[in-house]
PDBQT receptor file of N, H, CA, C and O in Angstrom, charges set to zero:
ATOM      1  N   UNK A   1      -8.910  -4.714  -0.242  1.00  0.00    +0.000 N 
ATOM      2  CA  UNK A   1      -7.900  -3.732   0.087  1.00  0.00    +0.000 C 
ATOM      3  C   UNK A   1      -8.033  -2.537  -0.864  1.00  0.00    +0.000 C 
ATOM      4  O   UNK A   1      -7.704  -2.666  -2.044  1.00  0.00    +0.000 OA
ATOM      5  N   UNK A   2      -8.526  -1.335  -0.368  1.00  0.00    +0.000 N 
ATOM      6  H   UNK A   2      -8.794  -1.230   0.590  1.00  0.00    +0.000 HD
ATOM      7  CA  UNK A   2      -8.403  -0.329  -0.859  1.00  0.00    +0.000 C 
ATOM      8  C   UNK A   2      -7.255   0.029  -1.331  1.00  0.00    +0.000 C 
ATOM      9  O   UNK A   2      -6.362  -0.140  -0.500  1.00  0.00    +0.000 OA
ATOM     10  N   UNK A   3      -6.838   0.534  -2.504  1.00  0.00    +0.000 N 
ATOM     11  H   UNK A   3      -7.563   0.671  -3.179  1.00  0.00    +0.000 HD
ATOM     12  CA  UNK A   3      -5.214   1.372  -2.498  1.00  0.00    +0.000 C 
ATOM     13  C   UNK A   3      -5.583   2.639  -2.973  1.00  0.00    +0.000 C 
ATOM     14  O   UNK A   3      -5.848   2.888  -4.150  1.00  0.00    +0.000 OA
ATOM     15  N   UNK A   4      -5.600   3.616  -1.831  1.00  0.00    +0.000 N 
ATOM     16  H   UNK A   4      -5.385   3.414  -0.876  1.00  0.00    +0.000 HD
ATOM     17  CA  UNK A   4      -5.971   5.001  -1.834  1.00  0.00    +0.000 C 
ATOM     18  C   UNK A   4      -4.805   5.631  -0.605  1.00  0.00    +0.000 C 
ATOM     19  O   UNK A   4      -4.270   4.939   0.261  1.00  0.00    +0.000 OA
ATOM     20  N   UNK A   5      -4.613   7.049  -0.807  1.00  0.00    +0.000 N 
ATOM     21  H   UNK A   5      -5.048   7.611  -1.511  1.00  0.00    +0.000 HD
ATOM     22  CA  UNK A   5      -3.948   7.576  -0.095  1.00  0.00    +0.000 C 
ATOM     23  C   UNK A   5      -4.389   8.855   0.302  1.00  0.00    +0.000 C 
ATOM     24  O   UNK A   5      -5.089   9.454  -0.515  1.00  0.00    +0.000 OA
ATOM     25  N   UNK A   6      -4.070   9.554   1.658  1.00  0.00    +0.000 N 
ATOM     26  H   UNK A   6      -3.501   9.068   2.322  1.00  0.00    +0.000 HD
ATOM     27  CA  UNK A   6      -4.735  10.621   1.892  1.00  0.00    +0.000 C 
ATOM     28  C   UNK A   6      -3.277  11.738   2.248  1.00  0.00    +0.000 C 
ATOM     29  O   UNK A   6      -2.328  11.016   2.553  1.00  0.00    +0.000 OA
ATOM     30  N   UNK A   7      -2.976  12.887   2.276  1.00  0.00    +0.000 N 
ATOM     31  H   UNK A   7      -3.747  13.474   2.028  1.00  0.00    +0.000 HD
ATOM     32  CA  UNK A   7      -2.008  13.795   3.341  1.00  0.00    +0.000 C 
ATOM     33  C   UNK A   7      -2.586  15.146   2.861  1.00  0.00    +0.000 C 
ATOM     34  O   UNK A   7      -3.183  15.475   1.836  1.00  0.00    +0.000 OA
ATOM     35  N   UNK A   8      -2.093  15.982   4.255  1.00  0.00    +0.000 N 
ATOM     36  H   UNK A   8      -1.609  15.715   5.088  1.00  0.00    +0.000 HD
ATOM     37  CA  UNK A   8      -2.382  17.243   4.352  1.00  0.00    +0.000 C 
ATOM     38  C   UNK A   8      -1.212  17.882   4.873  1.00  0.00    +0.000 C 
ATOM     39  O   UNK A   8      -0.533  17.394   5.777  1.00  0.00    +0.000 OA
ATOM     40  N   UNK A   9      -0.938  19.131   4.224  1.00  0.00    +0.000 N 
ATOM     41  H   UNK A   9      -1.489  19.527   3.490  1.00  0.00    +0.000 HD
ATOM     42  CA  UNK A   9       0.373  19.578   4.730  1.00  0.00    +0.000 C 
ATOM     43  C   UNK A   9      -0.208  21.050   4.720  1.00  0.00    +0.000 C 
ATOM     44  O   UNK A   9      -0.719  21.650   3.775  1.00  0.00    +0.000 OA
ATOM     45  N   UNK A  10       0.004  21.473   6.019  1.00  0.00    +0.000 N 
ATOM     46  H   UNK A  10       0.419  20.985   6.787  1.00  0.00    +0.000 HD
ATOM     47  CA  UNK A  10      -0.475  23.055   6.714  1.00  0.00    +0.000 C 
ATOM     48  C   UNK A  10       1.111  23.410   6.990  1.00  0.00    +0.000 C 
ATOM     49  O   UNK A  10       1.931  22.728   7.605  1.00  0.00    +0.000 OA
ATOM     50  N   UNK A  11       1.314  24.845   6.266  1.00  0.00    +0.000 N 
ATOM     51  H   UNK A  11       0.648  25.399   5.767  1.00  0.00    +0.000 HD
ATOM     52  CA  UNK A  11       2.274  25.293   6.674  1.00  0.00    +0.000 C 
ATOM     53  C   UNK A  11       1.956  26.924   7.157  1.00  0.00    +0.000 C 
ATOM     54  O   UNK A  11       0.783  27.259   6.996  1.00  0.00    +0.000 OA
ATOM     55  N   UNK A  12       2.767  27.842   7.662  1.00  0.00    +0.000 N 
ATOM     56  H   UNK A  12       3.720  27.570   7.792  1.00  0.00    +0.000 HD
ATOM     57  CA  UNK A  12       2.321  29.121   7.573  1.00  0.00    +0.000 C 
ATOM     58  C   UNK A  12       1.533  29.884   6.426  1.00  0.00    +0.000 C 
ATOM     59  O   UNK A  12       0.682  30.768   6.530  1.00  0.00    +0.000 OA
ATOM     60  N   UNK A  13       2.044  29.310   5.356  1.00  0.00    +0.000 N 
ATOM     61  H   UNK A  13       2.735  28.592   5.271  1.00  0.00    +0.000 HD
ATOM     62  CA  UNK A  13       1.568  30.189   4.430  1.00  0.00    +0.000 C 
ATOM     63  C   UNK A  13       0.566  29.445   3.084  1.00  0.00    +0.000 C 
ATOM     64  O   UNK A  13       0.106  30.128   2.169  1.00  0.00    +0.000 OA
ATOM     65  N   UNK A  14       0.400  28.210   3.182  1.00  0.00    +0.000 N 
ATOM     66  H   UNK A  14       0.775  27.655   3.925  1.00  0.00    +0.000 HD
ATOM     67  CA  UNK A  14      -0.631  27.129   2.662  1.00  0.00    +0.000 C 
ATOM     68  C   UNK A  14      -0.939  26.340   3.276  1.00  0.00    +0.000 C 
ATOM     69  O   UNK A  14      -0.158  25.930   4.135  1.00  0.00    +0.000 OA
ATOM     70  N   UNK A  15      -2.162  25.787   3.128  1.00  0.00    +0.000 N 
ATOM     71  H   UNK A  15      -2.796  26.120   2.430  1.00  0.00    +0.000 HD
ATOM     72  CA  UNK A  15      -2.928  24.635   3.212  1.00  0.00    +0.000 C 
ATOM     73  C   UNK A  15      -3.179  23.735   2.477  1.00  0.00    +0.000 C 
ATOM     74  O   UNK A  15      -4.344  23.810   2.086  1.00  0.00    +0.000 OA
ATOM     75  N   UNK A  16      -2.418  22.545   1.924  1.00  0.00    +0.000 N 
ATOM     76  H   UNK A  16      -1.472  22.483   2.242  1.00  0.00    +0.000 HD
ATOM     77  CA  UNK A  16      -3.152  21.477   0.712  1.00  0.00    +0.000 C 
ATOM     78  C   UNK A  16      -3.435  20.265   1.656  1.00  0.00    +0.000 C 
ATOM     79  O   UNK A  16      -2.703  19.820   2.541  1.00  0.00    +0.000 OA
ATOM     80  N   UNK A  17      -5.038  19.708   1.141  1.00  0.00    +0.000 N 
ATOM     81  H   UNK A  17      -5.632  20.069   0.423  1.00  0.00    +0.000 HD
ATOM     82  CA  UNK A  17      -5.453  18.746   1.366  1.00  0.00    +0.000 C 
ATOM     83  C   UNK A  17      -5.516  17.604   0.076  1.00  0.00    +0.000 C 
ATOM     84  O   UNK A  17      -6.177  18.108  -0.832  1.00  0.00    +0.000 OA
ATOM     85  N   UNK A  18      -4.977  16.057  -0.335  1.00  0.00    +0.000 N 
ATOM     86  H   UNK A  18      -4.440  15.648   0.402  1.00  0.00    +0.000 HD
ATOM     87  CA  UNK A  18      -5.024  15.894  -1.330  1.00  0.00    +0.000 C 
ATOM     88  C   UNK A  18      -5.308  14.125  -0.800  1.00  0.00    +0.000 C 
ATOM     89  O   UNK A  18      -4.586  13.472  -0.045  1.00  0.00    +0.000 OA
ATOM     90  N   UNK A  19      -6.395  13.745  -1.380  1.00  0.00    +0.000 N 
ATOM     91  H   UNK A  19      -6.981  14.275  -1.993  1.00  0.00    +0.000 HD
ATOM     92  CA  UNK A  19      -6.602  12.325  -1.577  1.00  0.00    +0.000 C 
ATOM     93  C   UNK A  19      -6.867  11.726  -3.055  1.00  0.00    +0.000 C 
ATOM     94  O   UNK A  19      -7.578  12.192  -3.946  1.00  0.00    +0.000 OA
ATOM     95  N   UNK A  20      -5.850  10.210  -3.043  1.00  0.00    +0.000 N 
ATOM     96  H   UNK A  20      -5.272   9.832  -2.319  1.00  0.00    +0.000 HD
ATOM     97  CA  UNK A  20      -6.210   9.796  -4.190  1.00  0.00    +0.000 C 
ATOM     98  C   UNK A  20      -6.864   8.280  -3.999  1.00  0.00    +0.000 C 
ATOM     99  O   UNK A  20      -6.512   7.593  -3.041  1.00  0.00    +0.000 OA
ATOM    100  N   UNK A  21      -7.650   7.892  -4.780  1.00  0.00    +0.000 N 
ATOM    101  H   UNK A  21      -7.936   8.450  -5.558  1.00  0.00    +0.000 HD
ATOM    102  CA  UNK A  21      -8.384   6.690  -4.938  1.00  0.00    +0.000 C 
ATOM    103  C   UNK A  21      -7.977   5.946  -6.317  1.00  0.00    +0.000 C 
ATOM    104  O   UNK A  21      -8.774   5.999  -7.253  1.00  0.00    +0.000 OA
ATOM    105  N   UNK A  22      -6.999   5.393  -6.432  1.00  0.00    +0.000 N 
ATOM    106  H   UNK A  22      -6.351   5.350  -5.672  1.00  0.00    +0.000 HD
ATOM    107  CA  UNK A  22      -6.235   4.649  -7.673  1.00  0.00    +0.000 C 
ATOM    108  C   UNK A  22      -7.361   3.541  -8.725  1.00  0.00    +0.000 C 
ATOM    109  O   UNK A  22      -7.391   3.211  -9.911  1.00  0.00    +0.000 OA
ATOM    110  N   UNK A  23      -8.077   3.289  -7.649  1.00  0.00    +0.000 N 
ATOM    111  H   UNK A  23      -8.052   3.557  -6.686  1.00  0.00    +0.000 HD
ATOM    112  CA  UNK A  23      -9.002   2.348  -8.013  1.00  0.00    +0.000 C 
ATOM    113  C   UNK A  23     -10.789   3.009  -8.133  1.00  0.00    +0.000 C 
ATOM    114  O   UNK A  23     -11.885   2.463  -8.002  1.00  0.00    +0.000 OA
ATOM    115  N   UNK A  24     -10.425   4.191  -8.393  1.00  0.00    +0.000 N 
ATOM    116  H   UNK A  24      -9.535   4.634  -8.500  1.00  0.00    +0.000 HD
ATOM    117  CA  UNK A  24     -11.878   5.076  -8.562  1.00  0.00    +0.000 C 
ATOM    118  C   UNK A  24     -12.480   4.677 -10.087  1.00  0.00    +0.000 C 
ATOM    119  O   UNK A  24     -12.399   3.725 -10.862  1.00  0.00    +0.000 OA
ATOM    120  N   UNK A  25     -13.115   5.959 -10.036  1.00  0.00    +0.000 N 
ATOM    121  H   UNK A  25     -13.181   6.732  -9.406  1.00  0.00    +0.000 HD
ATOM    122  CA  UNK A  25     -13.953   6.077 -11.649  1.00  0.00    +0.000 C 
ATOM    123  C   UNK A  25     -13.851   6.924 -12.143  1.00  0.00    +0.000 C 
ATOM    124  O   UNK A  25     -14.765   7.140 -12.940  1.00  0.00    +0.000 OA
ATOM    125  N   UNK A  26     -12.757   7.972 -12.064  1.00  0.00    +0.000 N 
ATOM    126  H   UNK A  26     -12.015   7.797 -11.417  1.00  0.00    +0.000 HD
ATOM    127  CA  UNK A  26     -12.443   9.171 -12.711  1.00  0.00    +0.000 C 
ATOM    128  C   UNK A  26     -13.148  10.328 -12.097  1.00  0.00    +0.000 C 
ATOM    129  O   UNK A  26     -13.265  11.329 -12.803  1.00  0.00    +0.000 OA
ATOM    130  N   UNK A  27     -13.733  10.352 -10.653  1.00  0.00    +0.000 N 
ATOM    131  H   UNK A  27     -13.638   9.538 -10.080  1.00  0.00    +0.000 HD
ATOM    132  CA  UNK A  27     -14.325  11.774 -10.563  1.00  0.00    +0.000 C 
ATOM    133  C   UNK A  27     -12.964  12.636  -9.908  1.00  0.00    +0.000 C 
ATOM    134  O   UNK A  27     -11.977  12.166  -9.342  1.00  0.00    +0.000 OA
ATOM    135  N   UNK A  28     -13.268  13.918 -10.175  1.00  0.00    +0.000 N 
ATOM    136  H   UNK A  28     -14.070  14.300 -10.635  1.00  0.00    +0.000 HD
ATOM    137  CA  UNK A  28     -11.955  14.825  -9.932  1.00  0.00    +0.000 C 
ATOM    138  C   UNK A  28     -12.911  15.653  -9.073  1.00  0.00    +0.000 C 
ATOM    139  O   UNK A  28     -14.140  15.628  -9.145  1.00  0.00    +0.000 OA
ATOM    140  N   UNK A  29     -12.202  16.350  -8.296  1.00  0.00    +0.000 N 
ATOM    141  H   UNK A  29     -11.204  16.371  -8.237  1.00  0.00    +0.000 HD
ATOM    142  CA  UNK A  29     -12.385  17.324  -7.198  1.00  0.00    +0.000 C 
ATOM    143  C   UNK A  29     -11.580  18.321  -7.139  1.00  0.00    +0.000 C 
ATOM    144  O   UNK A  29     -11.097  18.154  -6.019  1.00  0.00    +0.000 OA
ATOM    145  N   UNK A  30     -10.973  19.481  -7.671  1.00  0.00    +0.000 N 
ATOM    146  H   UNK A  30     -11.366  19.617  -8.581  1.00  0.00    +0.000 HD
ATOM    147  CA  UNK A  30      -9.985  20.170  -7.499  1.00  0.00    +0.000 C 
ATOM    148  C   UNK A  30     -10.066  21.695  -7.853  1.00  0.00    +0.000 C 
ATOM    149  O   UNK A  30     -10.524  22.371  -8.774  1.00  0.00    +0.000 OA
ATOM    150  N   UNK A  31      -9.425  21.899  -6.719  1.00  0.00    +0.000 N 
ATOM    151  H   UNK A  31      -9.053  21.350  -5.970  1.00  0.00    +0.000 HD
ATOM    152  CA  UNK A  31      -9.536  23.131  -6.684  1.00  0.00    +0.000 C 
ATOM    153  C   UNK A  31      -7.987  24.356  -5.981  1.00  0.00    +0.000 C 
ATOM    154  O   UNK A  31      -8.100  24.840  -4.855  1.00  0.00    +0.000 OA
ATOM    155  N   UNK A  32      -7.285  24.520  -6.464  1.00  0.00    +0.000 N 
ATOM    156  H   UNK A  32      -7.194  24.127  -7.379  1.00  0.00    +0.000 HD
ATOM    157  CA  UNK A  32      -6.308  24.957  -6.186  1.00  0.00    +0.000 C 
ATOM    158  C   UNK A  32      -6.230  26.548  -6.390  1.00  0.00    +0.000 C 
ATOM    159  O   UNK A  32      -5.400  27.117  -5.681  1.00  0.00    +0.000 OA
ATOM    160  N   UNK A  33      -6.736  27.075  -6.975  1.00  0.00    +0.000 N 
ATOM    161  H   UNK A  33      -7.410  26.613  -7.551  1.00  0.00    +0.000 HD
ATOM    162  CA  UNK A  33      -6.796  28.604  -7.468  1.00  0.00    +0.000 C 
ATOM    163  C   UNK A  33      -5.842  28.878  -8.783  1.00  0.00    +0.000 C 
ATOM    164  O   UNK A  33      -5.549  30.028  -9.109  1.00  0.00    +0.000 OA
ATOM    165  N   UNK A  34      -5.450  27.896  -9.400  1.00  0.00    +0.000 N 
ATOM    166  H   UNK A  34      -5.688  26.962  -9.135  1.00  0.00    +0.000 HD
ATOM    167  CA  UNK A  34      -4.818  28.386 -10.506  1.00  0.00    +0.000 C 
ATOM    168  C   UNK A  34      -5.091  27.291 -11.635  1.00  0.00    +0.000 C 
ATOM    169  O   UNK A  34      -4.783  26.124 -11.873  1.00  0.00    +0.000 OA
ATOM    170  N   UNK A  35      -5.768  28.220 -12.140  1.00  0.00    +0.000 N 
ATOM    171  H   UNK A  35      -6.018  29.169 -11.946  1.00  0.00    +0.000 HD
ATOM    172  CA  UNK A  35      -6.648  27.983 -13.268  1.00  0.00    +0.000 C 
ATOM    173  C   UNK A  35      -6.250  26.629 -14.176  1.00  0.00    +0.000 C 
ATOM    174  O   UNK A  35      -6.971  25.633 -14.219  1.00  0.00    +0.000 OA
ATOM    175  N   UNK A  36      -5.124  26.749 -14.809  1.00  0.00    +0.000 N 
ATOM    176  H   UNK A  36      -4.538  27.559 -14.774  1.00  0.00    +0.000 HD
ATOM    177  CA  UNK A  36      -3.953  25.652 -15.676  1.00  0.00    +0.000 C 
ATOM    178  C   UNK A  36      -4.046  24.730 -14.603  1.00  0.00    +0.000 C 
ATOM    179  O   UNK A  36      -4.597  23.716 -15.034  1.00  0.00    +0.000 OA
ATOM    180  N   UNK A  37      -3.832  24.646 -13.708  1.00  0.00    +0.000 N 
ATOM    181  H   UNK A  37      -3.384  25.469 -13.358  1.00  0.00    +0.000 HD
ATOM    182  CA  UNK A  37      -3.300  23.779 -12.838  1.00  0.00    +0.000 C 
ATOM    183  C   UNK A  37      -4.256  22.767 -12.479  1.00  0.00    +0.000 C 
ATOM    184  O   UNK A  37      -4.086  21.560 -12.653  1.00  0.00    +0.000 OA
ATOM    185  N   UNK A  38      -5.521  23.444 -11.844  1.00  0.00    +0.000 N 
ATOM    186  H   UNK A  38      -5.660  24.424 -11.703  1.00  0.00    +0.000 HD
ATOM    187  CA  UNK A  38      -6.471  23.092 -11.913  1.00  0.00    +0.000 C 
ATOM    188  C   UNK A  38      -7.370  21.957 -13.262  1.00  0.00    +0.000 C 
ATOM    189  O   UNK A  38      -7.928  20.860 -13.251  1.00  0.00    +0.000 OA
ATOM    190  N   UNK A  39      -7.165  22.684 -13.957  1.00  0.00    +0.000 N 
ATOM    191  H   UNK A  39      -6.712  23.576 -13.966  1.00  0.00    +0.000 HD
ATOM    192  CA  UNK A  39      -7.592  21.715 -15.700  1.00  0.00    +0.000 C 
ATOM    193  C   UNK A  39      -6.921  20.632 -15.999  1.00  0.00    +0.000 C 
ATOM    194  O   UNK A  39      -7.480  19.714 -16.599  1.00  0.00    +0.000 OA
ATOM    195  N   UNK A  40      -5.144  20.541 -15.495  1.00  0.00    +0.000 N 
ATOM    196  H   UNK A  40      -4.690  21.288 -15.007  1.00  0.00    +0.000 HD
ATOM    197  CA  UNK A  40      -4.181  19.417 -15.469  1.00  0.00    +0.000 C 
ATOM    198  C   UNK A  40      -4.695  18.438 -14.663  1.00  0.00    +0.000 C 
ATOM    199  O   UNK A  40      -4.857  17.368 -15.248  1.00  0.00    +0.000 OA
ATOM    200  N   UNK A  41      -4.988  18.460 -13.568  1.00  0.00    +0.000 N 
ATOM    201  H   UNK A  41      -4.856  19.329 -13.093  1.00  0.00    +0.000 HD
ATOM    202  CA  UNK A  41      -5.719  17.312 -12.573  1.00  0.00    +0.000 C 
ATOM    203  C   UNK A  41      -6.630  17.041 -12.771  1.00  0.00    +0.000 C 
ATOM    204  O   UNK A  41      -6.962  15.920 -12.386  1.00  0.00    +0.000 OA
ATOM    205  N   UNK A  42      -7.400  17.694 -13.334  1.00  0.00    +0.000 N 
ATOM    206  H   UNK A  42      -7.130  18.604 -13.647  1.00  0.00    +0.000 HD
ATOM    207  CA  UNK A  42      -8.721  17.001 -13.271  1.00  0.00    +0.000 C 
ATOM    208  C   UNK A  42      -8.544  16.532 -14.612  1.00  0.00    +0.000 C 
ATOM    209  O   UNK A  42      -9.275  15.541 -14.631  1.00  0.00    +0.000 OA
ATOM    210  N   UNK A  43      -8.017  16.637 -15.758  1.00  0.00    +0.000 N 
ATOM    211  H   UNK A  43      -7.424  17.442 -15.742  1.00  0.00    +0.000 HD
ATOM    212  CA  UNK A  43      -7.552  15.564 -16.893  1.00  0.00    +0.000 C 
ATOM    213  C   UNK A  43      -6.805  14.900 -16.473  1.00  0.00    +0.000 C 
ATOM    214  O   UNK A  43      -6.628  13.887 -17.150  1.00  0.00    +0.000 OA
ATOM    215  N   UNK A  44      -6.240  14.978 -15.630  1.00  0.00    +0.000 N 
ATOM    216  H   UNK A  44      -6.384  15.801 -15.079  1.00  0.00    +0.000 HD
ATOM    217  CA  UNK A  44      -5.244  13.276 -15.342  1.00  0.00    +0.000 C 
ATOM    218  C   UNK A  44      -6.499  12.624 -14.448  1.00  0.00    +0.000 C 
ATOM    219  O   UNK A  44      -6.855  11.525 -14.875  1.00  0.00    +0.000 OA
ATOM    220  N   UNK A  45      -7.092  13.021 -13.499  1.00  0.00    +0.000 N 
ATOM    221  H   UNK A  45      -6.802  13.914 -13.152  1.00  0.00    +0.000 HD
ATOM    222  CA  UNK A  45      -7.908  12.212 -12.920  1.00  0.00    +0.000 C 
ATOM    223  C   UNK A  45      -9.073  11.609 -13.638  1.00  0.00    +0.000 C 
ATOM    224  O   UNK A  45      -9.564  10.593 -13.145  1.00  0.00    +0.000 OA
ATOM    225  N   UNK A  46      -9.570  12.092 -14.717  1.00  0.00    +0.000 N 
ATOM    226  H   UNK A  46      -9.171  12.917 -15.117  1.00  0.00    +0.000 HD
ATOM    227  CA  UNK A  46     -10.747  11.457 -15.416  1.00  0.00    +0.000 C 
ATOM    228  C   UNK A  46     -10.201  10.658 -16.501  1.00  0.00    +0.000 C 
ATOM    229  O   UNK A  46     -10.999   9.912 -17.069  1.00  0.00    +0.000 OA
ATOM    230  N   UNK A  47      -8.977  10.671 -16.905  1.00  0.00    +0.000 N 
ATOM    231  H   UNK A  47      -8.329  11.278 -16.444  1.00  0.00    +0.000 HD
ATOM    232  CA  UNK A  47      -8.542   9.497 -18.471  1.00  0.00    +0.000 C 
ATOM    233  C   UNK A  47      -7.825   8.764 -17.420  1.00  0.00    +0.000 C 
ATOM    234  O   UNK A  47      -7.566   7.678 -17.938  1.00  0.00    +0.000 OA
ATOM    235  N   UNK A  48      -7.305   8.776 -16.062  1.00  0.00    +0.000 N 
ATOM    236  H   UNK A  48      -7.515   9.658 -15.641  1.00  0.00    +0.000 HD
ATOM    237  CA  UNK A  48      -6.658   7.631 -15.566  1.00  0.00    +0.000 C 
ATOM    238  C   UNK A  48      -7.845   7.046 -14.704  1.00  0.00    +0.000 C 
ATOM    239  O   UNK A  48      -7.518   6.232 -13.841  1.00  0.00    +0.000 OA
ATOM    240  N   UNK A  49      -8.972   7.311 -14.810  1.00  0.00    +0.000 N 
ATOM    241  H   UNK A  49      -9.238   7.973 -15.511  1.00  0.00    +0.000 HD
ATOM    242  CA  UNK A  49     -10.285   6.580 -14.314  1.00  0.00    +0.000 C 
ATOM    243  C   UNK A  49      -9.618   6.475 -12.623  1.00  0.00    +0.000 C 
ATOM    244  O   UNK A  49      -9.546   5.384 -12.059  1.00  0.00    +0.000 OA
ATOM    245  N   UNK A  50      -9.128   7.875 -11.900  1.00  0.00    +0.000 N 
ATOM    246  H   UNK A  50      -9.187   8.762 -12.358  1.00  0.00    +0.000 HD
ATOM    247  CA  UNK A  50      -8.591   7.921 -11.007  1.00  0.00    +0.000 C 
ATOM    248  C   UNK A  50      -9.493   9.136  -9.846  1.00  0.00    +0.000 C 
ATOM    249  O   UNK A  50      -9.800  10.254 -10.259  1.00  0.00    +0.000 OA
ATOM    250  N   UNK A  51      -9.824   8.671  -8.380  1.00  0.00    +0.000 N 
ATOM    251  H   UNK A  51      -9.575   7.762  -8.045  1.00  0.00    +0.000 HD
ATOM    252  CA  UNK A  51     -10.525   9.477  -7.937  1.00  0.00    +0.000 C 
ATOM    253  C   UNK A  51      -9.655  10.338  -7.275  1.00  0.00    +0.000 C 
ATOM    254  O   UNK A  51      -8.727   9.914  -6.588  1.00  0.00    +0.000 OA
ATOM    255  N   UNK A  52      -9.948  11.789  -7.474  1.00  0.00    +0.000 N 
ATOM    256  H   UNK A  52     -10.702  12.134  -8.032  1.00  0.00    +0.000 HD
ATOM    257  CA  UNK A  52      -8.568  12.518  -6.949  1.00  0.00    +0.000 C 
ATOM    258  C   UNK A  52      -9.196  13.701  -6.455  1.00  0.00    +0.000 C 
ATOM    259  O   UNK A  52     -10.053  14.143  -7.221  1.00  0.00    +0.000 OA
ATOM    260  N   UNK A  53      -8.957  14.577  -5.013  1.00  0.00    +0.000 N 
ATOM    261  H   UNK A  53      -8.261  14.218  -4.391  1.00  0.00    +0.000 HD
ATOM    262  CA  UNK A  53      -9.932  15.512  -4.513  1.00  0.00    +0.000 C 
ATOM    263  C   UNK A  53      -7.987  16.288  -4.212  1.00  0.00    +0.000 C 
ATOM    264  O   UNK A  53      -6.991  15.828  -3.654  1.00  0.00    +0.000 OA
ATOM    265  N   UNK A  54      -8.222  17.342  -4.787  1.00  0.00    +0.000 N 
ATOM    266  H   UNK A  54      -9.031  17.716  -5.240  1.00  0.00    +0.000 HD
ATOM    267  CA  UNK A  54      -6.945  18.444  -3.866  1.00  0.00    +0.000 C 
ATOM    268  C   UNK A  54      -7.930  19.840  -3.423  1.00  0.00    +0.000 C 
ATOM    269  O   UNK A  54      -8.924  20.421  -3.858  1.00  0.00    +0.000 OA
ATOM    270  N   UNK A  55      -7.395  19.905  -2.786  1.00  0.00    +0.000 N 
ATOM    271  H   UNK A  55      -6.587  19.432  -2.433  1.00  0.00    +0.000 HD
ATOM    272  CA  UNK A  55      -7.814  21.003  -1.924  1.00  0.00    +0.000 C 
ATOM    273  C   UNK A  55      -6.391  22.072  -1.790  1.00  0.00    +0.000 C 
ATOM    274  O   UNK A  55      -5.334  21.459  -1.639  1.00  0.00    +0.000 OA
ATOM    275  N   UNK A  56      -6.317  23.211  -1.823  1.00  0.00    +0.000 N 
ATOM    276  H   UNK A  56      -7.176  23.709  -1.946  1.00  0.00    +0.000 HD
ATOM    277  CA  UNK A  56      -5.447  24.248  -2.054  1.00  0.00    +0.000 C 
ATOM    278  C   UNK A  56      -5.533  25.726  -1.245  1.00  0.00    +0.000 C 
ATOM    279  O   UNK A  56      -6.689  26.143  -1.312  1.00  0.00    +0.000 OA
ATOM    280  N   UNK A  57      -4.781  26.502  -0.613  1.00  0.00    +0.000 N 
ATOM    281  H   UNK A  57      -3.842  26.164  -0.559  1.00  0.00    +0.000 HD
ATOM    282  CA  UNK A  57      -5.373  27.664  -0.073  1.00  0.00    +0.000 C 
ATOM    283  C   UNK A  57      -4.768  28.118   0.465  1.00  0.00    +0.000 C 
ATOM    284  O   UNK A  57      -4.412  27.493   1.464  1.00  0.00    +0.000 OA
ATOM    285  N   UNK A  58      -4.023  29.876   0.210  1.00  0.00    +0.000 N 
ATOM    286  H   UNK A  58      -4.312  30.383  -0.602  1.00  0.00    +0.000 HD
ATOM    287  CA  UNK A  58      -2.936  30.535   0.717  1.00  0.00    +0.000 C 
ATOM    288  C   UNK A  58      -2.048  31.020  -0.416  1.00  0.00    +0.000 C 
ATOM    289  O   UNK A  58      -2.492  31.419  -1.492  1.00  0.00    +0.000 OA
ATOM    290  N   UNK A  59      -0.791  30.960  -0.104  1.00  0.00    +0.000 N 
ATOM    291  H   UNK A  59      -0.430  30.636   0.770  1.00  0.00    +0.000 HD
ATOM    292  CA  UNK A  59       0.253  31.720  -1.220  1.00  0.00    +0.000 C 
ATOM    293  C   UNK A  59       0.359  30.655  -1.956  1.00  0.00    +0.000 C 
ATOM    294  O   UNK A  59       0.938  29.644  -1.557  1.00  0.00    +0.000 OA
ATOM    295  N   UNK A  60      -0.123  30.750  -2.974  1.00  0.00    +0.000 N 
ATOM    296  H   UNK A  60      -0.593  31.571  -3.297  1.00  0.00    +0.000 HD
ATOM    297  CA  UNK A  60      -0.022  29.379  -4.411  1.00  0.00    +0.000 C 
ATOM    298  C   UNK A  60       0.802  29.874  -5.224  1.00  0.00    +0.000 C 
ATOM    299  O   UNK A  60       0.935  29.217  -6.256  1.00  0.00    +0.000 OA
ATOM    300  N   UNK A  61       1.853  31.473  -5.075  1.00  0.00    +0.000 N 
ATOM    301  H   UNK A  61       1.745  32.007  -4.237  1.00  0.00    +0.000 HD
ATOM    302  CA  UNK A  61       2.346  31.939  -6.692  1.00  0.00    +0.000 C 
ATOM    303  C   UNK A  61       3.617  31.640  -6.285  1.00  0.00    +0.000 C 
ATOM    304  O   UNK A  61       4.561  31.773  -7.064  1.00  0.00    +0.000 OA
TER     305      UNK A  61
């Protein structure tokens, strides 16, 4: 049994795509357009040995 989760939420004015793999090896995937934000996930995803892909795009401010 995998325990991973996937959702995507499209609205008018963003797009986030975000899957996590609880039981990964720490690779991170992320990309959101804001810079800080960006560096936060992908350090939580590599010290929680967690596979984590976000995807981001539209009004992020």
């Amino acid at each position: 049994m995998s325990r991973s989760a996937s959702i995507t939420r499209n609205t008018a004015e963003t797009q986030i795509q975000l899957t996590l793999n609880i039981d990964g090896s720490g690779i991170p995937d992320v990309s959101t357009g804001i810079g800080f934000f960006d560096h936060m996930l992908t350090l939580f995803a590599r010290h929680s040995l967690m596979d984590l892909t976000v995807k981001a795009t539209g009004d992020l401010h």
